[in-house]
MMTF fields as JSON, N, C-alpha, C and O atoms, coordinates in Angstrom:
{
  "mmtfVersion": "1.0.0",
  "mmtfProducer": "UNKNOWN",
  "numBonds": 355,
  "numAtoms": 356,
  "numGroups": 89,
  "numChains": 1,
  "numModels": 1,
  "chainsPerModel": [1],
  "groupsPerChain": [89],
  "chainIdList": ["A"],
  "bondAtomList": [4, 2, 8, 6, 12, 10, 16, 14, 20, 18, 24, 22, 28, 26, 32, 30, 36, 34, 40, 38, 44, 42, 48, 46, 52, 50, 56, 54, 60, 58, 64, 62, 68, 66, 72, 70, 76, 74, 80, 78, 84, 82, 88, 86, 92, 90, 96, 94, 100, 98, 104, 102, 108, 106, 112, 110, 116, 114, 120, 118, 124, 122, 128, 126, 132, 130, 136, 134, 140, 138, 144, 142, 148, 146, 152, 150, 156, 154, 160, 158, 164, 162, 168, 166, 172, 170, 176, 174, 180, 178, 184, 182, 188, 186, 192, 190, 196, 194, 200, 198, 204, 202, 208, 206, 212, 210, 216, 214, 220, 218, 224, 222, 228, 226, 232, 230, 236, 234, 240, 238, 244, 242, 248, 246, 252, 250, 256, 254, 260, 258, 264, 262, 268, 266, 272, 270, 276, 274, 280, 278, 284, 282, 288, 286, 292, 290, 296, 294, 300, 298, 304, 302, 308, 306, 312, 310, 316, 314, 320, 318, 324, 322, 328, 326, 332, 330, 336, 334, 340, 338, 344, 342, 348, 346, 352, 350],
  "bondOrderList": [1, 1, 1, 1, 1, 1, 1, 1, 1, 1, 1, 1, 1, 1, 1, 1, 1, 1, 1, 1, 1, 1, 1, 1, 1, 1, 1, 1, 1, 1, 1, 1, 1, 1, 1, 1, 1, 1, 1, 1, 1, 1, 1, 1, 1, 1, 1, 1, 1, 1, 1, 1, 1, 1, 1, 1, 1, 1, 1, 1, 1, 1, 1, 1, 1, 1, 1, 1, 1, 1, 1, 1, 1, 1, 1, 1, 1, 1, 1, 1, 1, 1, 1, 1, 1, 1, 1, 1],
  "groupList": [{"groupName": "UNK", "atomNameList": ["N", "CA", "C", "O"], "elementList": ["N", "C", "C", "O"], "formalChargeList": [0, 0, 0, 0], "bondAtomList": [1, 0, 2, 1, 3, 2], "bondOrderList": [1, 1, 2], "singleLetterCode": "X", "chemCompType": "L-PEPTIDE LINKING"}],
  "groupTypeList": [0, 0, 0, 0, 0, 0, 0, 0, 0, 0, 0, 0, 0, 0, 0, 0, 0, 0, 0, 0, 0, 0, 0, 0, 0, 0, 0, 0, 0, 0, 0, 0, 0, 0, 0, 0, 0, 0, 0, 0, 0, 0, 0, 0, 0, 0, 0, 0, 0, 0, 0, 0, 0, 0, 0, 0, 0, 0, 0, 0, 0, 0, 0, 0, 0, 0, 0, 0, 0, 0, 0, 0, 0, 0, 0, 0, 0, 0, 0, 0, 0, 0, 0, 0, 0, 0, 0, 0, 0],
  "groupIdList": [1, 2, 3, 4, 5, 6, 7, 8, 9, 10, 11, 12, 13, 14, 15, 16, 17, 18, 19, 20, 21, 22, 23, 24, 25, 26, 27, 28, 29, 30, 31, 32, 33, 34, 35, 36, 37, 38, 39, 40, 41, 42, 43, 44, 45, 46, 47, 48, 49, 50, 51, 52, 53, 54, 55, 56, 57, 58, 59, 60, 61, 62, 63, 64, 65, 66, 67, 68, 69, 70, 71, 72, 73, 74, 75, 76, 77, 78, 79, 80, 81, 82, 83, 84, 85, 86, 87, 88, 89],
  "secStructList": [7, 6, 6, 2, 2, 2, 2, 2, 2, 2, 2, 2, 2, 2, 2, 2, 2, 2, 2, 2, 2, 2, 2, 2, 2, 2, 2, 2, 2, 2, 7, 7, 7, 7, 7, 2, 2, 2, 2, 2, 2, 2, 2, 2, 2, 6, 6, 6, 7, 2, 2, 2, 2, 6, 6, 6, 6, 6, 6, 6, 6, 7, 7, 2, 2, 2, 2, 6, 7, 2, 2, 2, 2, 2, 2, 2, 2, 2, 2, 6, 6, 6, 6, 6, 4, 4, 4, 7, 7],
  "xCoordList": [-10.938, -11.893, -11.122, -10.493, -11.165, -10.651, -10.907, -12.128, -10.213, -10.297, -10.047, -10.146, -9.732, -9.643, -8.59, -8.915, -7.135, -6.366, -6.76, -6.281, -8.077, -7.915, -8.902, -8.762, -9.794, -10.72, -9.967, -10.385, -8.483, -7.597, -7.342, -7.539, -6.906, -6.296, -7.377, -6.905, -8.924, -9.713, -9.991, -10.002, -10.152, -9.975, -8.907, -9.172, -7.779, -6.307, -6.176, -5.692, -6.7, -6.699, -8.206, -8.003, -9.402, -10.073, -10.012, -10.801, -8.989, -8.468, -7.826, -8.51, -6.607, -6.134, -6.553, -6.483, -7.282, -8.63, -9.163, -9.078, -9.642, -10.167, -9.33, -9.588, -7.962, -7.021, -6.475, -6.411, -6.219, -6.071, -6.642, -5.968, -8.2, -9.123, -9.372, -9.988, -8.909, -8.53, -7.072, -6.975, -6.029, -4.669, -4.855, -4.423, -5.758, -6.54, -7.337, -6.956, -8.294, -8.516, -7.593, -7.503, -6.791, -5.643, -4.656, -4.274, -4.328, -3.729, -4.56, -4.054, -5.739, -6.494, -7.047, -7.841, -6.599, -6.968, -5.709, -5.67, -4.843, -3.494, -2.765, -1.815, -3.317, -3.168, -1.679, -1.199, -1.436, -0.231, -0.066, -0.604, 0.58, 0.8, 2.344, 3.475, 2.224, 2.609, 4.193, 4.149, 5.154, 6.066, 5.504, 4.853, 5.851, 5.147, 5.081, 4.022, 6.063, 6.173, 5.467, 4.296, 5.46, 4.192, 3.012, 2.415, 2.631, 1.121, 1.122, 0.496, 1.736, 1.136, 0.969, -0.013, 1.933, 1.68, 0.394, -0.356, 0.03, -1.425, -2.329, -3.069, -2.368, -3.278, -3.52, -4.524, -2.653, -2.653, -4.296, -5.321, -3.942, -4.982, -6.145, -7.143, -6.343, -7.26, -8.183, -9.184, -7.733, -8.25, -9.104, -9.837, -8.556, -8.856, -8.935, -9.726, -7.369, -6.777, -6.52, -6.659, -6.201, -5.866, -6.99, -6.999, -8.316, -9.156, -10.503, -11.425, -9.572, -10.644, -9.409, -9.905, -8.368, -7.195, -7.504, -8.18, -7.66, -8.474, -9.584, -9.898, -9.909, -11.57, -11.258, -11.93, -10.0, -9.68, -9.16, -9.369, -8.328, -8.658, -9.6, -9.465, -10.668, -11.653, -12.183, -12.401, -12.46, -13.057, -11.842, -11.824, -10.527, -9.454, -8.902, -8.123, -9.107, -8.482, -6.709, -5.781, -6.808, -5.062, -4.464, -5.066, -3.106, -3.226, -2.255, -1.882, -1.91, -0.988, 0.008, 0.371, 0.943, 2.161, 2.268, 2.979, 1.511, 1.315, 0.832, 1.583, -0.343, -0.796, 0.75, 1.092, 1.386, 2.376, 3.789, 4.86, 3.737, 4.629, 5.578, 4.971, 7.439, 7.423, 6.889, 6.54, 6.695, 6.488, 4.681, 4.136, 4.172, 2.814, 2.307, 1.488, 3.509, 3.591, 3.412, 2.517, 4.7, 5.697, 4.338, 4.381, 3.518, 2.673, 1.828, 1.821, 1.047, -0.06, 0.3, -0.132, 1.535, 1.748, 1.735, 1.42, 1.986, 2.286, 0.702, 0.25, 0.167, -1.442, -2.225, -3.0, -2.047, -2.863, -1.875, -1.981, -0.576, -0.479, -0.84, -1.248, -0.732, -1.646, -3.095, -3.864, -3.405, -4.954, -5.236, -6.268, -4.094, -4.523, -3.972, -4.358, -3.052, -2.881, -3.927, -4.313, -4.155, -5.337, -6.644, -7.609, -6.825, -7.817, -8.025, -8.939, -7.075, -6.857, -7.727, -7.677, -8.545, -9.664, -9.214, -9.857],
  "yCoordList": [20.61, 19.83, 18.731, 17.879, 18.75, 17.121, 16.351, 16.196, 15.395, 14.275, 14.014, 12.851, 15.012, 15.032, 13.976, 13.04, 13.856, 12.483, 11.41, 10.489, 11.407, 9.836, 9.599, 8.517, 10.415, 10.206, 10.079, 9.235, 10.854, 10.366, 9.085, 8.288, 8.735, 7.419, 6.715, 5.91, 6.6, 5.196, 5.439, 4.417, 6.451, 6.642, 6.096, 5.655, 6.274, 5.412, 3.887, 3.089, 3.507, 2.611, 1.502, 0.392, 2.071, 1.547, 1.576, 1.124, 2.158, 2.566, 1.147, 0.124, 1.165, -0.643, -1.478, -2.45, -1.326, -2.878, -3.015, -4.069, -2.21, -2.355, -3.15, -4.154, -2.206, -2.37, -4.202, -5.123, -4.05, -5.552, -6.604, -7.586, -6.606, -7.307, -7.548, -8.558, -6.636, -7.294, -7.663, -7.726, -7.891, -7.84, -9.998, -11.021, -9.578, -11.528, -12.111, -13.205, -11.548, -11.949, -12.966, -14.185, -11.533, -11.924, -13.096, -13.826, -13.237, -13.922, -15.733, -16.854, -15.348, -16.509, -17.118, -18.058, -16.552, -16.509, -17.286, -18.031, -16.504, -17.436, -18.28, -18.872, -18.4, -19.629, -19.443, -20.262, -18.457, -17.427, -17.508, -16.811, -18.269, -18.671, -17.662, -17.872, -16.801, -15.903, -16.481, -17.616, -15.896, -16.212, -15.544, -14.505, -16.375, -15.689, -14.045, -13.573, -13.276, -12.086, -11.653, -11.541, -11.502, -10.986, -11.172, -10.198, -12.371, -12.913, -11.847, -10.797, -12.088, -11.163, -9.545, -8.878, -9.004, -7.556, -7.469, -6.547, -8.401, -8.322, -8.876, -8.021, -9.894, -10.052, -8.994, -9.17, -7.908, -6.461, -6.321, -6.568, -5.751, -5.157, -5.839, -5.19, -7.018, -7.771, -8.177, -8.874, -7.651, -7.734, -6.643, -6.639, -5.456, -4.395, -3.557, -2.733, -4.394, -3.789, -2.395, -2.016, -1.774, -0.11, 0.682, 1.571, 0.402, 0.628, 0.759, 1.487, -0.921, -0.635, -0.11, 0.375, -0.127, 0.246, 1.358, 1.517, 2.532, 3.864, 4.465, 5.412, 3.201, 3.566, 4.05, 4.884, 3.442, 3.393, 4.557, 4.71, 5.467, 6.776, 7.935, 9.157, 7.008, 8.429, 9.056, 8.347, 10.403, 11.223, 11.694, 12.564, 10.69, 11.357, 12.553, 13.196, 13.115, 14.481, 14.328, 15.063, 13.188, 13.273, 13.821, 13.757, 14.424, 15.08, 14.082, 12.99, 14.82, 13.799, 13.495, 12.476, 14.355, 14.136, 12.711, 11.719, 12.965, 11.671, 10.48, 9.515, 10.522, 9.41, 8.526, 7.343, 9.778, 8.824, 8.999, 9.227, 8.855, 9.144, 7.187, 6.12, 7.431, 5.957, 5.144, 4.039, 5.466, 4.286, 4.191, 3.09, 5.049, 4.899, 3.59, 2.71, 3.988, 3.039, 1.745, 1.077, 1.257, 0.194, -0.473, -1.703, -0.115, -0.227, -0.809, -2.038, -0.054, 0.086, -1.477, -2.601, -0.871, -2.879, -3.885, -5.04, -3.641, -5.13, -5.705, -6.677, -4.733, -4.967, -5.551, -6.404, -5.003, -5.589, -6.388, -6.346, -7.409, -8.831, -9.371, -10.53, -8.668, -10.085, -10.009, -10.47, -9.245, -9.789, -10.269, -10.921, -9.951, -11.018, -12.365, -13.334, -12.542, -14.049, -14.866, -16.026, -14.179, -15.18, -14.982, -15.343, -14.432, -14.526, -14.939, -14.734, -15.471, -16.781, -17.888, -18.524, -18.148, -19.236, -19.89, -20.832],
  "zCoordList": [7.65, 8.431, 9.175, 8.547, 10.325, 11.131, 10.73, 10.74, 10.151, 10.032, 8.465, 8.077, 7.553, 6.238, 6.157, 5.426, 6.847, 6.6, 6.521, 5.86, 7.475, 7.655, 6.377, 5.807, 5.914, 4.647, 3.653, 2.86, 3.201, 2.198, 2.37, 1.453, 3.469, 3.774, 3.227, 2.424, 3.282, 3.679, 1.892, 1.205, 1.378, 0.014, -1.198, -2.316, -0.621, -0.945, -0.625, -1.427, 0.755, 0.705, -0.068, -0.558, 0.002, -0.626, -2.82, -3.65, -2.93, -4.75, -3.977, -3.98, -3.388, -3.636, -3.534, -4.285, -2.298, -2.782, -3.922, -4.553, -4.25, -5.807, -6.772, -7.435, -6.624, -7.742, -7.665, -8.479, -6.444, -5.835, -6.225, -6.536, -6.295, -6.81, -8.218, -8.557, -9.141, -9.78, -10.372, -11.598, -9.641, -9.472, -9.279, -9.81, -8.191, -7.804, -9.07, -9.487, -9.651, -10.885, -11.639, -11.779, -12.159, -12.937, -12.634, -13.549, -11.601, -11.038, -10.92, -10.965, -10.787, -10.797, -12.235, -12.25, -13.323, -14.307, -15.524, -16.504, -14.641, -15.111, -14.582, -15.095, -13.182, -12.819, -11.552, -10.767, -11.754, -11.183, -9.441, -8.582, -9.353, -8.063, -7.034, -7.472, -5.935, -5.362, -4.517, -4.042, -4.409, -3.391, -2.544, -2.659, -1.344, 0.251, 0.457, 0.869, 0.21, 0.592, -0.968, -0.605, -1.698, -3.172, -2.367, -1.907, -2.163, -1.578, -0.378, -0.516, 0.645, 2.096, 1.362, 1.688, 0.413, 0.074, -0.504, -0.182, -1.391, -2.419, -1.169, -0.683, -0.705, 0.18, 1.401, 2.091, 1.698, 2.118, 1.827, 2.462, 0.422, -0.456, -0.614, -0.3, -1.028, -0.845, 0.144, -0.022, 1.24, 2.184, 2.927, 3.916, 1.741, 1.968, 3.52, 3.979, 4.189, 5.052, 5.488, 6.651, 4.661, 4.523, 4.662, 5.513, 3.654, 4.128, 5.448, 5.814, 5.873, 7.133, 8.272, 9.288, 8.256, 9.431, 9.086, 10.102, 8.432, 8.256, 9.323, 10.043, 8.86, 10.283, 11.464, 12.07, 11.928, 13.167, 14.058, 15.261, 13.089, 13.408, 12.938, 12.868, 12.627, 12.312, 13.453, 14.436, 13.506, 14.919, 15.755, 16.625, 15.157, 16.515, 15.777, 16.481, 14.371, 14.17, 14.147, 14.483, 13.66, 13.576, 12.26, 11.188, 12.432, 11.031, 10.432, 10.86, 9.206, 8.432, 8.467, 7.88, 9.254, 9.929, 10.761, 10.603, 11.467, 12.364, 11.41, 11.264, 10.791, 10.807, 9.459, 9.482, 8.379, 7.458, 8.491, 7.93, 10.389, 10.736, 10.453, 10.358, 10.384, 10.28, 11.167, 10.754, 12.56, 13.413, 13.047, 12.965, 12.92, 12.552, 11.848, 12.11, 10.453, 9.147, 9.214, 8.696, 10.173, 10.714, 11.751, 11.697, 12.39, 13.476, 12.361, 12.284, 11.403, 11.007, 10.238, 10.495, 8.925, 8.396, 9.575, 9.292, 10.638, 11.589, 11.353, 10.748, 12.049, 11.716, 11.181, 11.612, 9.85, 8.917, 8.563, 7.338, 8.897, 7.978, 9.398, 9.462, 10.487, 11.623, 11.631, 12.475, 10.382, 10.435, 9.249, 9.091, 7.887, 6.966, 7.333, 6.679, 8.373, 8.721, 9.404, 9.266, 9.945, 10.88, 10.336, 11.01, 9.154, 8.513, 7.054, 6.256, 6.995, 5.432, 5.682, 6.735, 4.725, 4.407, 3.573, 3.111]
}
Protein backbone atom coordinates (compact mmCIF):
# COMPACT_ATOMS: atom_id res chain seq x y z
CA UNK A 1 0.00 0.00 0.00
CA UNK A 2 1.53 3.67 -0.59
CA UNK A 3 2.37 5.14 1.98
CA UNK A 4 3.06 2.11 4.37
CA UNK A 5 6.67 4.00 5.23
CA UNK A 6 5.51 6.85 6.25
CA UNK A 7 2.81 4.94 8.72
CA UNK A 8 5.97 2.98 10.12
CA UNK A 9 7.65 6.12 10.54
CA UNK A 10 4.62 8.10 12.43
CA UNK A 11 4.30 4.70 14.42
CA UNK A 12 8.15 4.70 15.44
CA UNK A 13 8.13 7.94 15.94
CA UNK A 14 5.02 8.24 18.07
CA UNK A 15 6.62 4.71 20.43
CA UNK A 16 9.37 7.67 21.24
CA UNK A 17 7.22 10.16 22.29
CA UNK A 18 5.75 8.00 24.51
CA UNK A 19 8.94 6.50 25.61
CA UNK A 20 10.29 10.06 25.97
CA UNK A 21 7.59 11.09 28.21
CA UNK A 22 8.30 9.16 30.43
CA UNK A 23 12.18 9.41 30.02
CA UNK A 24 10.84 13.48 31.25
CA UNK A 25 9.08 12.05 34.16
CA UNK A 26 12.00 10.47 35.36
CA UNK A 27 14.12 13.03 34.87
CA UNK A 28 11.78 15.44 36.64
CA UNK A 29 11.47 13.27 39.42
CA UNK A 30 15.07 13.16 40.17
CA UNK A 31 15.63 16.26 39.70
CA UNK A 32 18.12 15.32 36.69
CA UNK A 33 19.20 18.14 34.90
CA UNK A 34 20.44 17.54 30.86
CA UNK A 35 23.81 18.69 29.07
CA UNK A 36 22.67 20.66 26.04
CA UNK A 37 23.11 18.00 23.42
CA UNK A 38 21.15 14.97 25.92
CA UNK A 39 18.34 17.75 26.27
CA UNK A 40 17.93 18.71 22.34
CA UNK A 41 18.00 14.60 21.61
CA UNK A 42 15.16 13.92 24.42
CA UNK A 43 13.48 17.06 23.71
CA UNK A 44 13.46 15.45 19.91
CA UNK A 45 11.07 13.04 21.41
CA UNK A 46 9.24 15.03 23.62
CA UNK A 47 8.13 17.00 21.38
CA UNK A 48 7.03 14.34 19.57
CA UNK A 49 8.85 15.62 16.53
CA UNK A 50 9.20 12.36 14.55
CA UNK A 51 5.86 11.85 14.83
CA UNK A 52 4.46 14.86 13.47
CA UNK A 53 7.63 15.30 10.69
CA UNK A 54 5.85 11.89 9.54
CA UNK A 55 2.76 13.68 8.56
CA UNK A 56 4.53 15.46 6.18
CA UNK A 57 5.00 12.90 3.77
CA UNK A 58 1.83 11.22 3.99
CA UNK A 59 -0.10 10.83 0.43
CA UNK A 60 3.37 11.40 -1.36
CA UNK A 61 3.95 7.42 -1.60
CA UNK A 62 7.54 7.66 -0.84
CA UNK A 63 9.18 4.49 -0.22
CA UNK A 64 11.70 3.63 2.30
CA UNK A 65 14.69 4.02 0.52
CA UNK A 66 14.13 7.53 0.26
CA UNK A 67 12.46 8.50 3.14
CA UNK A 68 15.83 6.54 5.68
CA UNK A 69 17.86 8.15 2.65
CA UNK A 70 21.13 10.06 4.60
CA UNK A 71 20.33 13.41 3.32
CA UNK A 72 16.65 12.74 4.09
CA UNK A 73 17.85 11.96 7.78
CA UNK A 74 20.30 14.94 8.05
CA UNK A 75 17.26 17.29 6.56
CA UNK A 76 14.62 15.75 8.64
CA UNK A 77 16.98 16.22 12.26
CA UNK A 78 17.72 19.92 11.10
CA UNK A 79 14.01 20.22 11.39
CA UNK A 80 12.83 19.07 14.13
CA UNK A 81 15.72 20.76 16.54
CA UNK A 82 14.61 24.13 14.64
CA UNK A 83 11.35 23.47 15.81
CA UNK A 84 12.11 22.19 19.21
CA UNK A 85 14.13 25.48 19.50
CA UNK A 86 11.79 27.94 18.84
CA UNK A 87 9.34 26.18 20.60
CA UNK A 88 10.77 25.89 24.26
CA UNK A 89 8.42 27.40 26.93
Amino acid sequence: MPGDACVDHFIKGFDAYMRSMIQEAEDQETKRVRAVNDYLRLRRETFGAQATMSFLSFGLGLPEQVLSHPVMQTATLAAMDLLCIINVS
